[in-house]
DSSP file (Angstrom, degrees, kcal/mol; ACC not computed):
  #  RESIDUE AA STRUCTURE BP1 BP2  ACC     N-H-->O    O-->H-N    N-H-->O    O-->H-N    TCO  KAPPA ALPHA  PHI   PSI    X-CA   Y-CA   Z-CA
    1    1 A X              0   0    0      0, 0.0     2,-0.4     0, 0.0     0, 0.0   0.000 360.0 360.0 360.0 129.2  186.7   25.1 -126.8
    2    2 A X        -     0   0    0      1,-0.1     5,-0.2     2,-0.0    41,-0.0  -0.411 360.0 -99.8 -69.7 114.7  183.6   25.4 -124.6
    3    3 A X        -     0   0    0     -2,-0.4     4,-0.1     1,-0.1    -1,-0.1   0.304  28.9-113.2  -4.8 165.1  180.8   28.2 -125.4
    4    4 A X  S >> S+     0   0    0      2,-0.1     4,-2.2     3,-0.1     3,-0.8   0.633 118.2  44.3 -96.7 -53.8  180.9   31.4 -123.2
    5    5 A X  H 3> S+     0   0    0      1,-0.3     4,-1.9     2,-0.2    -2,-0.1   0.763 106.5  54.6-101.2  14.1  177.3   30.2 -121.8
    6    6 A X  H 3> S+     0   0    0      2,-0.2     4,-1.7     3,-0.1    -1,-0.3   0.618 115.4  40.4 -64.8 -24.2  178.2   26.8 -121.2
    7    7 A X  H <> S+     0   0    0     -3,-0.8     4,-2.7     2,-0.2    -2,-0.2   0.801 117.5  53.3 -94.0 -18.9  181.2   28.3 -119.1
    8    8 A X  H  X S+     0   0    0     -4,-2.2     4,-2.3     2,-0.2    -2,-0.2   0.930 108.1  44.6 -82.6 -44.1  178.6   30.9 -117.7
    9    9 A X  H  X S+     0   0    0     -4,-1.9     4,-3.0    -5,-0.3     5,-0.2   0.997 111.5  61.5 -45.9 -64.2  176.2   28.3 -116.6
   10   10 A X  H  X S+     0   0    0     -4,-1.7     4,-1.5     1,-0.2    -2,-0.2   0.910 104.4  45.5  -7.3 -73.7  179.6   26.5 -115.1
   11   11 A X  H  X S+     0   0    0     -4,-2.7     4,-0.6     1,-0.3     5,-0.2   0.931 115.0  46.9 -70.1 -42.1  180.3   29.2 -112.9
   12   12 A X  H >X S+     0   0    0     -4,-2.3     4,-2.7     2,-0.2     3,-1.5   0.887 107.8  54.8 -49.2 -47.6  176.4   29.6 -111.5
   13   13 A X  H ><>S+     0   0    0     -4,-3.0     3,-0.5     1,-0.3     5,-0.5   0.987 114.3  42.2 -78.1 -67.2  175.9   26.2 -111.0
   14   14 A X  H 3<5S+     0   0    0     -4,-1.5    -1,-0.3    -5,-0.2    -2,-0.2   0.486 110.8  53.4 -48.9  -3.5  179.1   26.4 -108.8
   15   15 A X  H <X5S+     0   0    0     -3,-1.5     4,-3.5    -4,-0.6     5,-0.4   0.649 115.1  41.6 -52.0 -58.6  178.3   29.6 -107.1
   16   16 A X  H <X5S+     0   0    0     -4,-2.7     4,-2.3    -3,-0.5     5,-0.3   0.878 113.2  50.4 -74.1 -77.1  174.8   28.1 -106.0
   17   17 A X  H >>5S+     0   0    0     -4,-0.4     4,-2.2     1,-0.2     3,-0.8   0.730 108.0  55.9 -24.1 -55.6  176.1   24.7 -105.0
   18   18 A X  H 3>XS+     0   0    0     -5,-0.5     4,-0.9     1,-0.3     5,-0.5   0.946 114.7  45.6 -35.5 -74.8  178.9   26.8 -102.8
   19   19 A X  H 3X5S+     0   0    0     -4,-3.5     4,-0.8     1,-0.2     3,-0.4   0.807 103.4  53.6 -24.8 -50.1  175.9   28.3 -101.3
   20   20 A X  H <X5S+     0   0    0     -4,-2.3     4,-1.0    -3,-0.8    -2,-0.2   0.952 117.3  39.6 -79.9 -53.0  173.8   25.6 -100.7
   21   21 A X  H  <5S+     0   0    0     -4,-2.2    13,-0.3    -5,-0.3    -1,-0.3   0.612 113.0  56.6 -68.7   3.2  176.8   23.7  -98.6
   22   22 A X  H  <5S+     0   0    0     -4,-0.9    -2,-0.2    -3,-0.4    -1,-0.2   0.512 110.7  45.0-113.4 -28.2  178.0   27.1  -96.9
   23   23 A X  H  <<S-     0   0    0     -4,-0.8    -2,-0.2    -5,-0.5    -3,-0.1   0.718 124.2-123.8 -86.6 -12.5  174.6   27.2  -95.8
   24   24 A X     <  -     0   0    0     -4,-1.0     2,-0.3     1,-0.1    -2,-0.2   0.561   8.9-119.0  74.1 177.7  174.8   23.3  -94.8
   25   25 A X        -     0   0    0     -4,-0.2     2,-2.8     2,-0.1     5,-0.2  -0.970  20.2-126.5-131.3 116.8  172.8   20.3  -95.7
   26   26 A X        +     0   0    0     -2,-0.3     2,-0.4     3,-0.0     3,-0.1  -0.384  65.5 126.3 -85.9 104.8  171.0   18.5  -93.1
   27   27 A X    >   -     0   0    0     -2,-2.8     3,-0.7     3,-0.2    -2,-0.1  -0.982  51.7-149.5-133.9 128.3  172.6   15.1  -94.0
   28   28 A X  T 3  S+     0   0    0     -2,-0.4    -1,-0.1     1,-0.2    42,-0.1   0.735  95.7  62.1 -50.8 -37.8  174.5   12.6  -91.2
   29   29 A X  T 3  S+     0   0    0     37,-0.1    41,-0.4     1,-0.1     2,-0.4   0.289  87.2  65.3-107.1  16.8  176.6   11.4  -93.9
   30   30 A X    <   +     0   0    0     -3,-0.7     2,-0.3    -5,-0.2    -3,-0.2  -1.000  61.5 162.1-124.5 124.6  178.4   14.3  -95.1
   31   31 A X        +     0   0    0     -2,-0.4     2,-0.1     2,-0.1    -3,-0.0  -0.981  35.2  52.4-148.0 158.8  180.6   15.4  -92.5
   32   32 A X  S    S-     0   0    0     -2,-0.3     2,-0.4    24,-0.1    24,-0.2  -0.237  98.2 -56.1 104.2 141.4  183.4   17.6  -93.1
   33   33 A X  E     -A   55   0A   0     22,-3.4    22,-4.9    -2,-0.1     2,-0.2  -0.640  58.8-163.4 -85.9 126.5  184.1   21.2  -94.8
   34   34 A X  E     +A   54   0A   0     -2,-0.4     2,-0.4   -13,-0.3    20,-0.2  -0.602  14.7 175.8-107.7 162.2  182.7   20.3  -98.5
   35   35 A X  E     -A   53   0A   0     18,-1.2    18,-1.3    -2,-0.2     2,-0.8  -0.975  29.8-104.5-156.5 143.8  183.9   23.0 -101.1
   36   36 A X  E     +A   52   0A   0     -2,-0.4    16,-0.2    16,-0.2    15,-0.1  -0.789  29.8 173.5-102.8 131.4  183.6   23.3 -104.5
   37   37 A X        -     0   0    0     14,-1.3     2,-0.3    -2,-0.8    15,-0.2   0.870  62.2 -25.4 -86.4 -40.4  186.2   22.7 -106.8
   38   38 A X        -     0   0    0     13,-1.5     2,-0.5     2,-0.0    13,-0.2  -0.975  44.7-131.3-169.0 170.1  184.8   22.9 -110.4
   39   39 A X        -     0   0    0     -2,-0.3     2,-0.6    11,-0.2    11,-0.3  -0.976  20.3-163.1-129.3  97.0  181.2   22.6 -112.6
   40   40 A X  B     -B   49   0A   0      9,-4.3     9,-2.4    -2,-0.5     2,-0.3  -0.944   7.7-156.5 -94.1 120.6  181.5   20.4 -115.8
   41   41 A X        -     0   0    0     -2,-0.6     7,-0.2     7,-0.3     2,-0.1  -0.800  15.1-126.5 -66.6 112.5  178.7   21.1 -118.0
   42   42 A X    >   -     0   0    0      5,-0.4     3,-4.7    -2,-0.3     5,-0.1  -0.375  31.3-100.6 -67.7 142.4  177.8   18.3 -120.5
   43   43 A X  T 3  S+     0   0    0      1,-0.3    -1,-0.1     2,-0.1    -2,-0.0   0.817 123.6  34.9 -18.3 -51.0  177.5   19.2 -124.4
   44   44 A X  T 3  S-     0   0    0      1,-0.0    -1,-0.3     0, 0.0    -2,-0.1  -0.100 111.8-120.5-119.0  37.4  173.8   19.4 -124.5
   45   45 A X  S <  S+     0   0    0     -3,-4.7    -2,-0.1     1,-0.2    48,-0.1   0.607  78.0 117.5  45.7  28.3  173.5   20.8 -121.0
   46   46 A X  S    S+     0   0    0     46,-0.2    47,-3.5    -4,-0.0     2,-0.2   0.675  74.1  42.8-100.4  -9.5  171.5   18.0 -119.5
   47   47 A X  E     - c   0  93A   0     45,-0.3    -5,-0.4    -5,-0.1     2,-0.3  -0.644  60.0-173.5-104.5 157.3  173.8   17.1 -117.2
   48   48 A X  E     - c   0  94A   0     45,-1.1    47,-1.9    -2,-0.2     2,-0.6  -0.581  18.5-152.3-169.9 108.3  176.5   19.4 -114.6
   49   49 A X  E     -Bc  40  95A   0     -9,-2.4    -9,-4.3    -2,-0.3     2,-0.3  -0.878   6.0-150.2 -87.2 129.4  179.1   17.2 -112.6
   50   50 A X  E     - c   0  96A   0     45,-1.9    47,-0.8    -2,-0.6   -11,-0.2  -0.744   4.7-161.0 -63.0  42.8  180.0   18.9 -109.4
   51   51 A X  E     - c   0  97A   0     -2,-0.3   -13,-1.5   -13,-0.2   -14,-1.3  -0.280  23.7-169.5 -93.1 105.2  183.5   17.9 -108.7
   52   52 A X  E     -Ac  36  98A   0     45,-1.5    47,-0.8   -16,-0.2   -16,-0.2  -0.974  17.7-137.6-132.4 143.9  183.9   18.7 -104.5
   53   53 A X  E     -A   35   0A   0    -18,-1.3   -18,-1.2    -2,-0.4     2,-0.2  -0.078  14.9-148.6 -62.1 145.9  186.4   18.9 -102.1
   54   54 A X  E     -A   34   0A   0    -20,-0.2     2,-0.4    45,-0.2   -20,-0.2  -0.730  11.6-179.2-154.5 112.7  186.5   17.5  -98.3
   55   55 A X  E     -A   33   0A   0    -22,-4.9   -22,-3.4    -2,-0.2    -2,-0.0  -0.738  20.3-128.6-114.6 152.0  187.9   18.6  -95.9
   56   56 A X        -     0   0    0     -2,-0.4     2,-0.5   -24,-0.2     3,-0.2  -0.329   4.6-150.4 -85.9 164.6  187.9   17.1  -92.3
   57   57 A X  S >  S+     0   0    0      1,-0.2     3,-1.1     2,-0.0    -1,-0.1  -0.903  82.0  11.2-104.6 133.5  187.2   18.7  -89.3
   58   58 A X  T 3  S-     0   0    0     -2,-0.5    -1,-0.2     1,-0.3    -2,-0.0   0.809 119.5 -80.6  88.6  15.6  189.0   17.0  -86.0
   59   59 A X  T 3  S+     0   0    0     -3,-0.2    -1,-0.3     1,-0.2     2,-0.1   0.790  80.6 169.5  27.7  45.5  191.1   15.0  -88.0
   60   60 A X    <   -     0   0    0     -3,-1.1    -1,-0.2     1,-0.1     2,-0.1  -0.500  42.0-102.4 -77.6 149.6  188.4   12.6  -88.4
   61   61 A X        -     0   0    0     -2,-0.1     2,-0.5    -5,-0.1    -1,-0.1  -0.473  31.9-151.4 -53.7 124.6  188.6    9.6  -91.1
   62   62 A X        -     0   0    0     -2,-0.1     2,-0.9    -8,-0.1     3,-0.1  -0.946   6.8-156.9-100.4 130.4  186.4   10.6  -94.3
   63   63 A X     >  -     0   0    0     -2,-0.5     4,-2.5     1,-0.2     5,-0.0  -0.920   8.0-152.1-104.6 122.9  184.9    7.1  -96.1
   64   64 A X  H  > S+     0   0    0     -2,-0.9     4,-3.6     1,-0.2     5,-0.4   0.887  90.0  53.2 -41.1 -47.9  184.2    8.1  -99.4
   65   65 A X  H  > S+     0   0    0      2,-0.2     4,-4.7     1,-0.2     3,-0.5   0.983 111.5  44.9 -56.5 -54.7  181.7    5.8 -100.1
   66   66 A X  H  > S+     0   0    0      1,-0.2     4,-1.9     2,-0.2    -1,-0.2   0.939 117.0  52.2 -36.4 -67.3  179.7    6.9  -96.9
   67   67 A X  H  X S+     0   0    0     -4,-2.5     4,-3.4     1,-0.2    -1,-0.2   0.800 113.5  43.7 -17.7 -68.9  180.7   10.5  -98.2
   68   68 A X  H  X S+     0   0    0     -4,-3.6     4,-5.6    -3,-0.5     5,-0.3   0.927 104.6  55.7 -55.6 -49.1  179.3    9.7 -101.8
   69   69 A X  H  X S+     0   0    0     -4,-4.7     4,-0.7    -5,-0.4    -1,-0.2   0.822 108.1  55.3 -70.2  -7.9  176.0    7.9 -101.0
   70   70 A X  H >X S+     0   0    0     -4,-1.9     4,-2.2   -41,-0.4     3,-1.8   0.948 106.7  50.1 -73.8 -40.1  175.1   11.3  -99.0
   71   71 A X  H 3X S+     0   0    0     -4,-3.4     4,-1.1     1,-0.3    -2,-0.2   0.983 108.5  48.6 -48.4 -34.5  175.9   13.3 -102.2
   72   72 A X  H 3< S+     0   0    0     -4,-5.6    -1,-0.3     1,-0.2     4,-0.3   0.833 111.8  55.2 -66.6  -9.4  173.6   11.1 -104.3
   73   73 A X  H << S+     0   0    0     -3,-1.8     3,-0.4    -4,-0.7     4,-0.3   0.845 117.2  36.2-105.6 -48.2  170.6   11.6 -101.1
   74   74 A X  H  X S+     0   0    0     -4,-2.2     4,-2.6    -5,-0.2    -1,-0.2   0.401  84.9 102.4 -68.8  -5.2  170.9   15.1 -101.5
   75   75 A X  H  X S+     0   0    0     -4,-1.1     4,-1.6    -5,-0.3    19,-0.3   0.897  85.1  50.5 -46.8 -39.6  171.3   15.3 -105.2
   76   76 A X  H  > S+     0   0    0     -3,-0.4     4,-0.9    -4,-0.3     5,-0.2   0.932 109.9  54.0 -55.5 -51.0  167.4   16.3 -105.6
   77   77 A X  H  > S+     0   0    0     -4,-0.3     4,-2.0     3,-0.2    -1,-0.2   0.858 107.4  45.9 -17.1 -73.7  168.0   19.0 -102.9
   78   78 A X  H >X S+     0   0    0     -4,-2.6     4,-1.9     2,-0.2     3,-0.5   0.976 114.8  48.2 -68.6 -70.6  171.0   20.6 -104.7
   79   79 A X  H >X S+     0   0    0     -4,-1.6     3,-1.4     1,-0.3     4,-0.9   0.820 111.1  51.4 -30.1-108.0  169.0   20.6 -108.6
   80   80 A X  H >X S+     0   0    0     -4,-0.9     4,-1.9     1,-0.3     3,-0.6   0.614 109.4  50.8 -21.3 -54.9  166.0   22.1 -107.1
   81   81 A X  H <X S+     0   0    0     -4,-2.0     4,-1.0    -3,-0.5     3,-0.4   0.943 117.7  40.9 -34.1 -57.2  168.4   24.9 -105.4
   82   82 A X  H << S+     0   0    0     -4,-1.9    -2,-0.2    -3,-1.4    -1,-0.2   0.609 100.7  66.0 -72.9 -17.2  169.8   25.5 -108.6
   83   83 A X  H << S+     0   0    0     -4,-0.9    -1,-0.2    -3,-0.6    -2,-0.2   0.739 111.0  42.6 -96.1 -33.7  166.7   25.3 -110.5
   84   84 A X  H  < S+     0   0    0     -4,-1.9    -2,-0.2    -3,-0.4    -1,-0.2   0.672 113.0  45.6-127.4  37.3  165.7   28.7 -108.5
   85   85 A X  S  < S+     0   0    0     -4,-1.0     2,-0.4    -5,-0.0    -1,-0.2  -0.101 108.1  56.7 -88.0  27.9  168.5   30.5 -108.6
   86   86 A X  S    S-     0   0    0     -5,-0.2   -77,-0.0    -3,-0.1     5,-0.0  -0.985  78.0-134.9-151.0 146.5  169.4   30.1 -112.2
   87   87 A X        +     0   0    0     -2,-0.4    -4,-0.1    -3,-0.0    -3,-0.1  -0.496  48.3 153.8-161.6  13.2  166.7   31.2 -114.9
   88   88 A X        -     0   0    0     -5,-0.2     3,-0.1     1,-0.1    -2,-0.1  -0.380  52.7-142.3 -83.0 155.3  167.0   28.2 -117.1
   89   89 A X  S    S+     0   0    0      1,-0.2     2,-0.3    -2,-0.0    -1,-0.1   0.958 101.5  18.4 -78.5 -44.6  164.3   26.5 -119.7
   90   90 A X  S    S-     0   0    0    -45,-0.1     2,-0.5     0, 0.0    -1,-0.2  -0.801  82.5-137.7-111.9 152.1  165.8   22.9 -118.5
   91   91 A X        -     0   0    0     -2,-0.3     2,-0.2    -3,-0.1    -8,-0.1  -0.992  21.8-130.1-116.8 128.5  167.9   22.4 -115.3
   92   92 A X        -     0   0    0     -2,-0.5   -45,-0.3   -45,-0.2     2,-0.2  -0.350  30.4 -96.6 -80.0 122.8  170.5   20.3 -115.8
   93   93 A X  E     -c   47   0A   0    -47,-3.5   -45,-1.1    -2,-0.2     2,-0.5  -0.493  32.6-132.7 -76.1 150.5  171.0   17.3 -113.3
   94   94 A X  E     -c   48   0A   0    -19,-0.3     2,-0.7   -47,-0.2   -45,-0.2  -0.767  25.2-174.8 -96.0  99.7  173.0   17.9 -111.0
   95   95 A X  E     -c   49   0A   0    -47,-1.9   -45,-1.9    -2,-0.5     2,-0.4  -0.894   9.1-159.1 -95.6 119.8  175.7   15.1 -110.3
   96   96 A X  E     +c   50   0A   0     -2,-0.7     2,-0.3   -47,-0.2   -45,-0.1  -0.758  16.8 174.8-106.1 157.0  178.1   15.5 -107.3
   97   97 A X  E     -c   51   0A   0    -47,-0.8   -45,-1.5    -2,-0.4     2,-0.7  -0.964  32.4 -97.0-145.6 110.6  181.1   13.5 -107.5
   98   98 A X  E     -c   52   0A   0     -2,-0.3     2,-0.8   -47,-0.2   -45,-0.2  -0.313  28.7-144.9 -28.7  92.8  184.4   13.3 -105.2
   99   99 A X        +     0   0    0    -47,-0.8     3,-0.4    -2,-0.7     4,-0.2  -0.636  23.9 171.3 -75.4 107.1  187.1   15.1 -106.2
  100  100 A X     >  +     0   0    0     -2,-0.8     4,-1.9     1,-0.2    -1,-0.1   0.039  45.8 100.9-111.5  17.2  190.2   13.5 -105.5
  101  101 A X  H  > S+     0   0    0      1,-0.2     4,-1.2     2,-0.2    -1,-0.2   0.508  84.8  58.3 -98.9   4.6  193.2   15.5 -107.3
  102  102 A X  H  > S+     0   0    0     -3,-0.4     4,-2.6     2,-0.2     5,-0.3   0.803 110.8  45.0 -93.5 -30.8  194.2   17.3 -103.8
  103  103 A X  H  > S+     0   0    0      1,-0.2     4,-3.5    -4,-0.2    -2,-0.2   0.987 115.2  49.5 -38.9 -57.1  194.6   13.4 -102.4
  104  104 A X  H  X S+     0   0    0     -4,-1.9     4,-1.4     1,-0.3    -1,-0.2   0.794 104.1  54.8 -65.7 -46.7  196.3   12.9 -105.4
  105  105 A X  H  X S+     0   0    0     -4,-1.2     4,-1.7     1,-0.2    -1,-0.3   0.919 115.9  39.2 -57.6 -40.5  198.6   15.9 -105.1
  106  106 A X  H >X S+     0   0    0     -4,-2.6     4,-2.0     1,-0.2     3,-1.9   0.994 107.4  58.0 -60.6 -34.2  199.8   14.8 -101.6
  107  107 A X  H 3X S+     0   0    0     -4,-3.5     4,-1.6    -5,-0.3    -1,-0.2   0.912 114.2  39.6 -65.9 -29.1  200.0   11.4 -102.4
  108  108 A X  H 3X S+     0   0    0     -4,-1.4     4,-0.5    -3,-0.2    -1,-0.3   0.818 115.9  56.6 -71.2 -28.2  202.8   12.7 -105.6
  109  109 A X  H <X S+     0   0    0     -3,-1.9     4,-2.4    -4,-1.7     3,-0.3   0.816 104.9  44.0 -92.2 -32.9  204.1   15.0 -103.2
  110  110 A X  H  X S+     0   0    0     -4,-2.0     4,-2.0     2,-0.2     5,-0.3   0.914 110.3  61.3 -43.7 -65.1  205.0   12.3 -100.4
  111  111 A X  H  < S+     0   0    0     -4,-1.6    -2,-0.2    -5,-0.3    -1,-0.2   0.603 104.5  43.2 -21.0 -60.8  206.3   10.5 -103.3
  112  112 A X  H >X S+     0   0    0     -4,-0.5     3,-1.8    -3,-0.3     4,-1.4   0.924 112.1  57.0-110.4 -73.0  209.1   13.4 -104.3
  113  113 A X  H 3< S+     0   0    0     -4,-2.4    -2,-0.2     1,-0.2    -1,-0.2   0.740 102.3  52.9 -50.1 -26.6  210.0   13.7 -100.8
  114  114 A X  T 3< S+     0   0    0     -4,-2.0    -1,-0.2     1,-0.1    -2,-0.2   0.654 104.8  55.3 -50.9 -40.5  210.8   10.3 -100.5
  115  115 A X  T <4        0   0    0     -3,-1.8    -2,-0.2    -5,-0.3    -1,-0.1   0.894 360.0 360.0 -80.2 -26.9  213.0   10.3 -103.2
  116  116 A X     <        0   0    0     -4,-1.4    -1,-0.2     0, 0.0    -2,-0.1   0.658 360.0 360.0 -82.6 360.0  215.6   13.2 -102.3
């Protein structure tokens, strides 16, 4: 069971990220309404995967990949946001990652409706 200020860091670092995209990010290669879904803190807090959501605008095609290599371009961006709203001795890097378990829910849900 995870700490009360590993879970408290959790929720800041997913508060500020929320921010920092609600506020946008000038990047080409993130396109689409980005949300965040959850903040995993690693044991020894050196780390904080970003797990976020995308959703399209226009029904346009999202490529992931495209998608990703903007998170990694902005990754410094995002750390350095977090590093001054949050009051920490070390700032954890900041990994963003593609969350894929609402794909995953249609794709099961598709799935079920196919069977009846």
């Amino acid at each position: 069971m995870k700490k009360q200020r590993s879970l408290s860091i959790e929720k800041e670092i997913t508060k500020v990220v929320g921010q920092v995209f609600f506020e946008g990010v000038k990047n080409d290669k993130i396109s689409g309404m980005v949300s965040v879904v959850k903040t995993v803190l690693s044991r020894d807090k050196k780390y904080a995967d970003v797990y976020l959501s995308v959703l399209p605008i226009n029904n346009q095609e999202i490529n992931t990949e495209i998608l990703q290599e903007g998170f990694n371009e902005i990754r410094g961006y995002v750390r350095k946001k977090v590093a001054e709203e949050m009051k920490l001795r070390y700032t954890p890097e900041v990994r963003l990652k593609l969350d894929d378990s609402i794909e995953y829910g249609v794709k099961i849900s598709k799935i079920i409706n196919e069977l009846k």
